[in-house]
MARMAR-54986 format. One record per atom (N, C-alpha, C): x, y, z. Coordinates in steps of 0.1 Angstrom, whole numbers, plus 5000, padded with zeros to 4 digits. Layout:
BEGIN
XYZ...
END
This chain:
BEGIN
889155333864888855203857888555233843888255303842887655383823888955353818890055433822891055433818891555293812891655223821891755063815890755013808889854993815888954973802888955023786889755103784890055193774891255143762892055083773893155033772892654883764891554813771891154713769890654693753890054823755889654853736890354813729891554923730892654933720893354793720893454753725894254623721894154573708892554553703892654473693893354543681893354673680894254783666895454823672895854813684897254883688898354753684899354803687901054753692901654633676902554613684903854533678904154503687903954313683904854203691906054253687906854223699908754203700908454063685910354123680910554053665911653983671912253863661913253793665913853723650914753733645915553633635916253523644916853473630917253333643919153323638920053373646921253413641921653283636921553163638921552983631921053033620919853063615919553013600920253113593920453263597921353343588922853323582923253203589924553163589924853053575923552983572922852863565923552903553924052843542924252863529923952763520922452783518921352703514920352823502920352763494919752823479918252803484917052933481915752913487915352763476914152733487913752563476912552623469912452563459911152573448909752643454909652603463908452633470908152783479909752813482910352943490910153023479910553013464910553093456909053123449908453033450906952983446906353103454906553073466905553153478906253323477907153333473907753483475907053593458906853503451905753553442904253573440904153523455902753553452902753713461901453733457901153913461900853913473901754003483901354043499901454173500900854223505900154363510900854443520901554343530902254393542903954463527903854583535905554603528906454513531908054523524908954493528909454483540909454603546909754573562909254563569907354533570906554483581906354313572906954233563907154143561908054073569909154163572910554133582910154083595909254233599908854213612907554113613907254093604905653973607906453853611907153833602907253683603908253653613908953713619909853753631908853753642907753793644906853823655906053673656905553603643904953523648905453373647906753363639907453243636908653203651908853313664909753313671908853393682909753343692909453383708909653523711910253653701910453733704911753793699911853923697913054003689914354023698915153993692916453993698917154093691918154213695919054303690919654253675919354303665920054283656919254163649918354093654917554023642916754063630916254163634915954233620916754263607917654333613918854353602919054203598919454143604920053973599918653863588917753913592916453863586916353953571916554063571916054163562917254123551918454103554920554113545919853913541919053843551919153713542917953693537916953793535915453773533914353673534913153723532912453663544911553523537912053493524911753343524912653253525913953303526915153253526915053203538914753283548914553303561913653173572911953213563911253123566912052953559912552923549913152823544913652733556914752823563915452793569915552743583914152813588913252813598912452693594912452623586911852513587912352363581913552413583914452283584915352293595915052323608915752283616916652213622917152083615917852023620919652113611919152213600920452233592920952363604920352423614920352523623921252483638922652563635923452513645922452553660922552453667921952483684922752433694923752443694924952433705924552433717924552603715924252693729923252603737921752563733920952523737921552373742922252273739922552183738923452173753924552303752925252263762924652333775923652403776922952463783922052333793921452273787920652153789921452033794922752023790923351953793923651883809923251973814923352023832922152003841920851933830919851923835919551813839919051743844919251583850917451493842916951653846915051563837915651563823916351623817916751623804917651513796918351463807919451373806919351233809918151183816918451083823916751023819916650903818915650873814914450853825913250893820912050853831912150763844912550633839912750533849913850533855914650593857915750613863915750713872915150843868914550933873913750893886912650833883911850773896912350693906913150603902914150533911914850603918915550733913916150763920915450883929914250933924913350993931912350973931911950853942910850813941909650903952908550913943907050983946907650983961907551083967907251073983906551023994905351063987904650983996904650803993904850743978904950623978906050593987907450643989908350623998908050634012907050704013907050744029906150614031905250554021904350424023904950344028905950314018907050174022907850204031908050354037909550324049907850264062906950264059906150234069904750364071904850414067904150544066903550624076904350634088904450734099905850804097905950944093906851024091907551034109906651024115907251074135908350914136907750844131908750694135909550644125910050714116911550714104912750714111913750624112914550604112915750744104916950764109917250864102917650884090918550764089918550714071917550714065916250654068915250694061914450824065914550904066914151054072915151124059916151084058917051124048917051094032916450944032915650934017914551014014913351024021912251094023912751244019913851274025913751434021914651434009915251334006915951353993915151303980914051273985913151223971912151353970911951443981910751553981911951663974913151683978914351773970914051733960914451583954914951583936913051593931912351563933911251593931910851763924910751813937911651983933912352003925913451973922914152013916913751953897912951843897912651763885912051903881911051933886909752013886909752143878911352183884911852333884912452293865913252203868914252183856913052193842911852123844910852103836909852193829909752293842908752403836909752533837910652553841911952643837912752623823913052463819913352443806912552483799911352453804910252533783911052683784911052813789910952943791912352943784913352833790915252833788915152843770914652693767914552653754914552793744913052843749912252953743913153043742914053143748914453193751915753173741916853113746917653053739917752993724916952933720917152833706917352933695917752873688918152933674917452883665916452743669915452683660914252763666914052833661912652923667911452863662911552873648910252803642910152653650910452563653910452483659910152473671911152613680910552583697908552653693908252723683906952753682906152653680906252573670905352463670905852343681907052323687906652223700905952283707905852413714904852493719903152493714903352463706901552463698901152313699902152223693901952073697901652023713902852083724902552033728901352103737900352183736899452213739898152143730898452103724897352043712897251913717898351863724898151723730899051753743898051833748898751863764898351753773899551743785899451683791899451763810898851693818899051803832899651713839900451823847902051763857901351703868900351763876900151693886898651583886899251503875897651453874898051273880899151273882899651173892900851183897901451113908902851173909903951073900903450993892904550963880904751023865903951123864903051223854904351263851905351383864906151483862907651423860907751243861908751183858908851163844907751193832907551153822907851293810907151413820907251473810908451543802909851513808910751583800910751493790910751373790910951243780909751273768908351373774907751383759908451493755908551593760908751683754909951713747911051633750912151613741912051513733911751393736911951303730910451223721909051323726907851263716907751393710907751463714906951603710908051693697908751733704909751823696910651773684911351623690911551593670910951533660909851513662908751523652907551623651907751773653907051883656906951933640907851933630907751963616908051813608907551673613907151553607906351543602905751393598904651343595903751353610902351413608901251453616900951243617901251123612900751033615901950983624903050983623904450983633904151053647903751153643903551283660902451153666901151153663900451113666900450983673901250873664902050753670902450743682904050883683904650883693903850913708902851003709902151033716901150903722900450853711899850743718900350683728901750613722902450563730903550593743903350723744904350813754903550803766904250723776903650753794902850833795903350963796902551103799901251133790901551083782899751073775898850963781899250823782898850683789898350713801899650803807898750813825897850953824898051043816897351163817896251123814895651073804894151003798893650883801894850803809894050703819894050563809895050553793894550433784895150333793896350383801897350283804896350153816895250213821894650113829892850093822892850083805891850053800892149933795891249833796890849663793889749663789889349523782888449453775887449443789886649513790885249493794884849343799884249343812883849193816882649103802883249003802882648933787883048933775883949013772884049053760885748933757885948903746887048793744888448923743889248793752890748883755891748773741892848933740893248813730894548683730894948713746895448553752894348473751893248473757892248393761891648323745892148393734891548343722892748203711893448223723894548053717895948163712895948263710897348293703898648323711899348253704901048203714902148303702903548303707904048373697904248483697904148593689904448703686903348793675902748883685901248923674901449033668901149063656901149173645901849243646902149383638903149463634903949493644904349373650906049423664905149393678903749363680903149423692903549323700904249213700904649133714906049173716906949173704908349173699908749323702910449303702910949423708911049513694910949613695910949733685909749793686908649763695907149823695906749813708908149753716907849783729906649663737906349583729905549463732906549343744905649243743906249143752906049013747907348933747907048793743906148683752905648613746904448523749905648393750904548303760905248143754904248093740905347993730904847973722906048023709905947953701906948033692907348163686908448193684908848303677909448373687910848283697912048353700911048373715909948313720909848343732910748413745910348483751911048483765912448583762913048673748913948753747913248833753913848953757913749083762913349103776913048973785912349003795913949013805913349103816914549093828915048923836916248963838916648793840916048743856915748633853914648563858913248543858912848623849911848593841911248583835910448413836910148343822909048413816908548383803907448443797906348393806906548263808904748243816904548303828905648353835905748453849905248623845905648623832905548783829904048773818903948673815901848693813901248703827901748613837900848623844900848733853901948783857901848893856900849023849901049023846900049113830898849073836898848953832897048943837896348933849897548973859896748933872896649133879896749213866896949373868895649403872895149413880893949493884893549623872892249623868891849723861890449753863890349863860888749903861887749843849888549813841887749813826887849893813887149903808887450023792887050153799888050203793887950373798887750443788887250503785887050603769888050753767888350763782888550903777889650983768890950833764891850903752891250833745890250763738889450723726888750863721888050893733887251043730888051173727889051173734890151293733890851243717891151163712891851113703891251193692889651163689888651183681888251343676888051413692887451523695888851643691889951623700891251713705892251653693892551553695894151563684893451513670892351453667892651473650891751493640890251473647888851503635888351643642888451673654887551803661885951713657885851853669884151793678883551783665883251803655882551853645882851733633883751673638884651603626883951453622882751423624881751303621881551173626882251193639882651063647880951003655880950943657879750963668880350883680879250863693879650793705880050663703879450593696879850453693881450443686881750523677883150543671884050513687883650643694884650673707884550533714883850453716883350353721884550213717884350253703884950153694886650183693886850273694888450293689889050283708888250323715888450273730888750123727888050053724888349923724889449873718889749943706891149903696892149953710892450063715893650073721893750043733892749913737892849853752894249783750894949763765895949673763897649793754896949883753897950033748898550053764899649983772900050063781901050083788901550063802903450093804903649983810904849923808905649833818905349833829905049743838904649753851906749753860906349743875907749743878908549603879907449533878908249383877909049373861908449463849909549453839910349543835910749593845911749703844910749833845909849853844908949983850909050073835908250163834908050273820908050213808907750293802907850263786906750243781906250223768904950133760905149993759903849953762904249813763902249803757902849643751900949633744901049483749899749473755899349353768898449263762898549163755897549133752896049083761896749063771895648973784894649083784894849203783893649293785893349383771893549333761893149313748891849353742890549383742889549353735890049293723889849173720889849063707888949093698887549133703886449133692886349243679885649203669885049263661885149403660885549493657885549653658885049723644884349843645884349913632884350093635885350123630885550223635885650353622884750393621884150543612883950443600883750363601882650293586883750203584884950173589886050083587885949993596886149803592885949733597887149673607887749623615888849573622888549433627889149313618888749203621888749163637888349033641888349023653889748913653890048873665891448813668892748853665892448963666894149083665894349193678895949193670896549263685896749393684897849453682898449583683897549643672897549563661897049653645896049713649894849683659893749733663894249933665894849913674895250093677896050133665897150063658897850073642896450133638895850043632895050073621893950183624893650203634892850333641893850433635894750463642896050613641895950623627895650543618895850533606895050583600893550513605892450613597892350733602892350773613891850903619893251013617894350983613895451073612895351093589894450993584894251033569892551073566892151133581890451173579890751273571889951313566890151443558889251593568888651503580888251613592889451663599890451543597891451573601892351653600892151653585893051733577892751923578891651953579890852043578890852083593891252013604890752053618892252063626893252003620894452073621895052213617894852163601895352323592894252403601893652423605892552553612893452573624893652493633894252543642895952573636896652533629898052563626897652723618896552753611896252873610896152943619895052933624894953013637896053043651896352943648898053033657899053123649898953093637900153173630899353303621898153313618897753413611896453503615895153433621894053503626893753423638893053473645891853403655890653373647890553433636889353383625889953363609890953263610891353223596890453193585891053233574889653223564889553083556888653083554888252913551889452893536889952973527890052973519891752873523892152973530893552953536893552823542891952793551892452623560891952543547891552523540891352483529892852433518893452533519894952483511895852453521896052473535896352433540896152243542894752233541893952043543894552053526894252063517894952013506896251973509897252063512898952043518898751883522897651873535898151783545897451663536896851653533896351533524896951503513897651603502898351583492899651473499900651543514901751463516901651423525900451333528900051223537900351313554900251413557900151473570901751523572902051583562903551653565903251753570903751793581903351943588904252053582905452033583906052123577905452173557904852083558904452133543903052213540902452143552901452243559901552383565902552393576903352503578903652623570904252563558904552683548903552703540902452623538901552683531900552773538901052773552900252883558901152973559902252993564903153153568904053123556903653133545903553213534902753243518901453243526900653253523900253393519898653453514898653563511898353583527897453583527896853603544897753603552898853513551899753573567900253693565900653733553901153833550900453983544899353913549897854063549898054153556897454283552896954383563895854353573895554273575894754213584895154123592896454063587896953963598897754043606898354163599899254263612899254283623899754233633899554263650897954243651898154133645896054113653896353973655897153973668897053823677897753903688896653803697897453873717898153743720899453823727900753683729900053623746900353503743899953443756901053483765900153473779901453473789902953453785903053293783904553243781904653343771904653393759904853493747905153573752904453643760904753783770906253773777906153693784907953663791909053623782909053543771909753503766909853643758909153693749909453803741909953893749909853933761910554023768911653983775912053853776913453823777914653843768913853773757914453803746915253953737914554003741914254163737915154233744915354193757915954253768917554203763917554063758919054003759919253903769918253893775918053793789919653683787919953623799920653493795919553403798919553263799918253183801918453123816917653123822917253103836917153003840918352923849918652803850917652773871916852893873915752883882914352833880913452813890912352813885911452963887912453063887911653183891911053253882911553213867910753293856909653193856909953053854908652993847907653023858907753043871906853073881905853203879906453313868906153433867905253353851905453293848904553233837903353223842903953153854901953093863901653213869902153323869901653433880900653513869900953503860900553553844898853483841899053393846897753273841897753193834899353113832899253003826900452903832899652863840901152793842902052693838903152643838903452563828903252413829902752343824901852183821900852203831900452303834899552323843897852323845897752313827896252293824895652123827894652153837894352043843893251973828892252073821891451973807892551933796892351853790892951813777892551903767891852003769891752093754892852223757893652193760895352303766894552453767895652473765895652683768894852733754894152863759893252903744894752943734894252953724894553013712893853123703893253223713893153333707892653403716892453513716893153713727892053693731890553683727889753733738889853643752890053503750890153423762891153493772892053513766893653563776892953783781892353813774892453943777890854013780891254073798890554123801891254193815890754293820890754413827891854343841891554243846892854183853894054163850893654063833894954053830895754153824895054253820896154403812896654433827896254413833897254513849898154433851897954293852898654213857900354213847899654223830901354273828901454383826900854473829901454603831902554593850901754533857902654533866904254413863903954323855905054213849906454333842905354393833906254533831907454633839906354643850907554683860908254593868907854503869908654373877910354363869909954353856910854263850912154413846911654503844912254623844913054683857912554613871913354643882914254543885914454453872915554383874915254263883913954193886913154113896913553983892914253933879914053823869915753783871916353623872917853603867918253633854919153703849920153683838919053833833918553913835917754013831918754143839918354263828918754393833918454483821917354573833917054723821917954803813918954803824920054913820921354853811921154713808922354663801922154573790920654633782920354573774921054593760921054473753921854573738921154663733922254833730921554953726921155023738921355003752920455083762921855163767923055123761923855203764924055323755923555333747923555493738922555553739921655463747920355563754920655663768921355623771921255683785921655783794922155853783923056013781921456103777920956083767920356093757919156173763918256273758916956393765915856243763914956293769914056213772913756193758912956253748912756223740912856133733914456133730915456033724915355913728914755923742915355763748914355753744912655793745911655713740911455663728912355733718912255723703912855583704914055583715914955423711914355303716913855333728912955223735911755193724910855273720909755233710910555183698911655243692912255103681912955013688913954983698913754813709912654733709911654773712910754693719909454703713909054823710907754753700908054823684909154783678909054763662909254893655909655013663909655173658907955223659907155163657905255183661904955203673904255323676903855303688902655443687901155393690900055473696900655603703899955713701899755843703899655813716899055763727898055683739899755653749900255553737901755483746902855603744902855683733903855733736903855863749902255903751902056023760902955953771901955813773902955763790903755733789904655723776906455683778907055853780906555923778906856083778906456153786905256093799905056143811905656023824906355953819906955843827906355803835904955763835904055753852903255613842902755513852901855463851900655483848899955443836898655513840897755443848898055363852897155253860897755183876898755283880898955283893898755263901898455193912897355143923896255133920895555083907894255063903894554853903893254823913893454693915892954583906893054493904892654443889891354323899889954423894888754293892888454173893887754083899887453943890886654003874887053913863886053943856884653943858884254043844882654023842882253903844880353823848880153733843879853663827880253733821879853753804881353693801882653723809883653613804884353553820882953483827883553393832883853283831885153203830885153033825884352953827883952883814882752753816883852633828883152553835883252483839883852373831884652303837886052253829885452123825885752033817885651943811884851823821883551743820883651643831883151703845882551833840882451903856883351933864884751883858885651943870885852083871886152183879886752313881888152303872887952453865888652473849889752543858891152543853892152623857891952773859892852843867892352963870892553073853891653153850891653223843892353343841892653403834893953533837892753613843893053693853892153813863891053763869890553643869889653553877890353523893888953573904889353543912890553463918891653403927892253303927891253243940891953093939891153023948891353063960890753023976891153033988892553043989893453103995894553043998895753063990895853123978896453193968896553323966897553443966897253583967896553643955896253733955895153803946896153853937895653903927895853973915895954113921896254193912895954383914896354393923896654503930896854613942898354663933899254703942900454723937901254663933901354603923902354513917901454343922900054363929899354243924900054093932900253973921900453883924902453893925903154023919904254033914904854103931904254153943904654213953904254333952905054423965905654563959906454613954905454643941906654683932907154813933908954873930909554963931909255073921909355203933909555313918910655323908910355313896911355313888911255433880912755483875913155623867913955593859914055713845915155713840914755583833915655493823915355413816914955283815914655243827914755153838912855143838912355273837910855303841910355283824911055333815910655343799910755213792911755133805911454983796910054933802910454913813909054893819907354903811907355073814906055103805906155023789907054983784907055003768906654833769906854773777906554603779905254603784904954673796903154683794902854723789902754793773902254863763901354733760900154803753899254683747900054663735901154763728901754693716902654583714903154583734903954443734903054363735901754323738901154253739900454173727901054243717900854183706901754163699901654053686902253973675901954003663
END
C-alpha cells in the first residue's frame, strides 16, 4: 500500500493529459480575429510545443494520432480561434452517427407516448402484472425495452459525442455547462424522457452564447422544471393569483401567447389559438387551476441564486430566495390534457403580489416579466459575473485560479453583457493558462479518463451502453449526480488510493480490448511498434499516450512490464476525505473508492469493479500500464 500511496503523491507534479486538435478547424480558411492576434502577443512561459500540447489537453477530450502536428502547421491561436466558433467546424460524422438515435431524434413527448413510464402503464393496464392480458403484457415489456434503450442512447451519446466531434471546444463546455446546471436521470420517471432534448437542444447550442440566453433556456427546459420541482410551485395559500386579479387576454412579454410557450385566456387578444381541438380557453384555465399543488417551493429559486449565477457568497439572502421563488411560480410544463411537455407559464398559480428582489422592485399584477425580469437581474449581477469566470477558470486553468485572471475574465462578462465565448478566450489565452504552473496540474475526471483514452487509442464511438457504464464504474456516472451542485471540478475530490487502482485496473481493462470499437494492437502508429526491442516500444507508447514525458517511476514499470499494484485491493477512504452528506440531508452519490452501497460490487481485488482482469504482454500490456500512468491522469 506505500507503494500507492506514493503514487498518490506524485500525481499532483507527474504526467501529460492525452492531446487532441480538432481535424474540422484545421481545414477552416479563416484569418486569426483581432483578439487571436491580441492574445498571441502577450508573454507565455510554456514553450512552443507544450503550448500545442496545453491547449490540446485542456480545450478537447483527448489526443488523437496526428493532432498535434495539425495544431502545430495551423498554430495555436489560429487554432483556439477556431475552436471557438463552432458552428464554421464541419461535424458530419457526428451528425450522421446520431442520426440513428431515436432520444436524439424524436421529441420528448413523443418519446413518452411511445414509451410510456412502466409502471404508469402497468397502473392503467390495471396494475397487477399476474392478470395482464397478453397484448398488454406486450406493451408493458415494450415500454420497460424502449425505456432501456432511451437510457443507453443518453448516457452512451455524451461518451459518442466526446469521442467523435470535431467541435471539441464545444463538446468541453456542454460538458462544464451541463454540470453547472445538472440535472439527475432518475429523479422521476419523466426526467429521462427530457434529457436528450436539454442537452441538445438547451444546453449545447447556446454553450459559447449569451450566459443570459443559456440561463433562459434552462429555466424553461422540463428537465430543470421537474429536476428542481418549479414545475409544481404556486402562489401560497392567501397570497393574490394573477387570474383571480381580473386580467383577461394575453399577459406580458409572450407569457399567455404562443412564442413563450404560454396559454391563451378568454378575453381579448386572439383568445383560444394554439389550444388542441376541442378545447376552449375556459376548459383549458380550468384545467390549470384545478392542478393540485403543494404551494411555493423554493428549491430552483435557491439553486438559481446559490449554483447557476451569484454563488453562495454572491449577496443574496433568504428572503431574495424567498422572493425570486415567487417570481417563477406558475414557470411550468403542459399538462396531458394540452398536448403534455414543454414550458408553459399558468397564470392561475401565479403569485400576483409585490416582489423585490436583491434591492429591485417587481410591481405587483404581472405575469411572466416576474421570472423575465429576475433572469435578468441575476444573469447582469456582477456576483455573477465573478462567480462564473471562477469556475470557467477553474476548469480550464487551476483548481486555484488567480483572482487576477477571474477578474478579467468578470470584466469580459460584464463588458459583453454575458458572452461566454468572450469569456472563454479571455481565459485560455491568457498568461496563466499558458503558465508553468498551469502545466499538467489538473486531474481528468472519470469521463476525461475514458474519453481521452478512446480517443488516443482511435476508438470508433460506441453505439452500446457499455462504455458509458465504465464511466459509472469509474465514479461518475452519467446524469447520475443526485445534488444540484454536479460532479467536482478539481483533483483532490476525484483522487484517492481507491480511485488510482480503480484506473489503473480501467488501464488494463481497456487494453484487453474489454471496450466496442477499441483495440491495443491496431491503434494508429502501434503497427511500427510491434517488431520493435522493448525499449523502442516504450519510447513510442510514452510519445502516443502521454505527450513524449514520462516520470523515471512510469518509465521503470513500462520497462518491467508488471503492474505495480497487482492484487493490491483498493480501501474505503480515509475519514479526512469522506463525503459530506449531500445536500438537504440526503445521502451524496457514491465517491470514487468509497465504500459501495449494499448490493453493488466492491472496488479493488483484481480488476475490482472491471472483473478478472487478463494477463496481458507485449504491447497490449504497455498500453495498458501507460493509461494507468498518473501522467494519463492528467491534463
Amino acid at each position: 500500500m506505500s507503494r500507492l500511496l506514493r503514487l498518490a503523491t506524485l500525481l499532483p507534479t507527474l504526467g501529460l493529459a492525452a492531446t487532441t486538435a480538432c481535424r474540422g478547424g484545421s481545414s477552416i480558411g479563416v484569418s486569426p480575429s483581432p483578439e487571436a492576434m491580441a492574445a498571441a502577443a502577450e508573454p507565455r512561459e510554456q514553450t512552443a510545443d507544450q503550448q500545442v500540447r496545453h491547449v490540446l489537453s485542456r480545450l478537447t477530450f483527448g489526443a488523437r494520432a496526428g493532432d498535434v502536428e495539425r495544431v502545430r502547421a495551423m498554430g495555436v491561436d489560429r487554432w483556439i480561434d477556431a475552436q471557438l466558433h463552432p458552428e464554421r467546424i464541419d461535424d458530419s460524422r457526428v451528425e450522421q452517427f446520431f442520426a440513428g438515435y431515436e432520444s436524439y431524434t424524436t421529441s420528448a413527448d413523443e418519446l413518452q407516448r411511445k414509451y410510456p413510464p412502466p409502471q404508469q402503464l402497468l397502473n392503467r393496464l390495471g396494475g397487477d402484472r399476474d392478470k395482464l392480458s397478453a397484448s398488454d403484457s406486450a406493451l408493458l415489456q415494450q415500454a420497460q425495452m424502449g425505456v432501456r434503450k432511451l437510457t443507453g442512447e443518453i448516457e452512451g451519446g455524451r461518451v459518442a459525442r466526446a469521442v467523435l466531434s470535431e467541435r471539441q471546444l464545444q463538446e468541453v463546455l456542454a460538458d462544464f455547462w451541463l454540470n453547472h446546471f445538472t440535472v439527475y436521470i432518475q429523479k422521476s420517471p419523466q426526467e429521462r424522457f427530457q434529457i436528450a432534448d436539454y442537452e441538445n437542444r438547451t444546453i449545447r447550442p447556446r454553450a459559447l452564447g449569451k450566459f443570459r440566453d443559456l440561463l433562459g433556456a434552462v429555466a424553461k427546459s422540463p428537465a430543470m422544471l421537474i429536476y428542481l420541482d418549479n414545475w409544481q410551485s404556486q402562489a401560497d395559500s392567501g397570497r393574490p393569483r394573477l387570474v383571480a386579479a381580473g386580467r383577461g387576454g394575453r399577459l406580458g412579454r409572450g407569457g399567455l401567447g404562443a412564442g413563450r410557450g404560454g396559454l391563451p385566456l378568454p378575453g381579448r387578444g386572439g383568445a383560444g389559438r394554439g389550444l388542441p381541438a376541442g378545447v376552449t380557453p375556459e376548459m383549458a384555465q380550468q384545467m390549470l387551476a384545478n392542478r393540485p399543488r403543494p404551494g411555493l417551493n423554493e428549491n430552483y429559486g435557491r439553486e438559481l441564486l446559490e449554483l447557476h449565477t451569484l454563488g453562495v457568497d454572491g449577496g443574496y439572502t433568504q428572503q431574495d430566495v424567498i422572493e425570486v421563488a415567487r417570481a417563477l411560480t406558475g414557470w411550468t410544463i403542459r399538462p396531458p390534457q394540452l398536448g403534455g411537455g414543454g414550458f408553459l407559464f399558468n397564470p392561475a398559480t401565479h403569485d400576483a403580489g409585490e416582489k423585490v428582489v436583491l434591492g429591485q422592485k417587481l410591481a405587483a399584477g404581472r405575469g411572466i416579466e416576474d421570472g423575465e425580469d429576475v433572469l435578468d437581474i441575476v444573469s447582469r449581477h456582477p456576483s455573477t459575473a465573478r462567480y462564473i469566470s471562477f469556475k470557467l477558470a477553474r476548469r480550464f486553468v487551476s483548481d486555484t485560479p488567480s483572482a487576477g485572471l477571474v477578474e478579467r475574465a468578470a470584466a469580459a462578462f460584464t463588458r459583453t453583457d454575458g458572452d461566454i465565448r468572450a469569456v472563454v478566450r479571455t481565459i485560455v489565452t491568457s498568461p496563466e493558462f499558458f503558465s508553468r504552473a498551469a502545466w499538467r496540474s489538473k486531474v481528468k475526471s472519470p469521463f476525461e479518463v475514458v474519453t481521452s483514452a478512446l480517443r488516443a487509442l482511435g476508438a470508433q464511438p460506441d453505439a452500446t451502453p457499455r462504455t458509458a457504464q465504465v464511466v459509472s464504474m469509474l465514479g461518475q456516472p452519467i446524469y447520475g449526480h443526485q445534488a444540484p451542485n454536479g460532479w467536482p471540478e478539481t483533483g483532490d475530490q476525484w483522487m484517492n488510493t481507491g480511485a488510482i487502482l480503480n484506473r489503473i485496473n480501467f488501464g488494463t481493462m481497456i487494453a484487453a480490448n474489454r471496450l466496442p470499437g477499441v483495440s491495443a494492437t491496431e491503434w494508429p502508429g502501434a503497427e511500427k511498434l510491434r517488431d520493435l526491442p522493448l525499449e523502442q516500444q516504450v519510447d513510442g507508447v510514452i510519445a502516443a499516450f502521454l505527450g513524449g514525458e514520462a516520470s523515471s517511476d512510469t518509465r521503470a514499470v513500462l520497462m518491467k512490464g508488471e503492474n505495480p499494484l497487482g492484487g493490491m485491493s483498493a480501501a474505503a477512504p480515509d475519514s479526512a476525505m469522506a463525503p459530506p452528506r449531500g445536500r438537504g440531508g440526503a445521502p451524496p452519490p457514491l465517491r470514487p473508492g468509497a465504500a459501495p452501497p449494499p448490493g453493488q460490487p466492491p472496488f479493488g481485488g483484481r480488476g475490482g469493479a472491471f472483473g478478472r482482469l487478463p494477463a496481458l504482454r507485449g504491447l497490449p500490456l504497455l498500453v495498458g500500464l501507460a493509461i494507468g500512468s498518473p501522467e494519463f491522469q492528467r491534463r
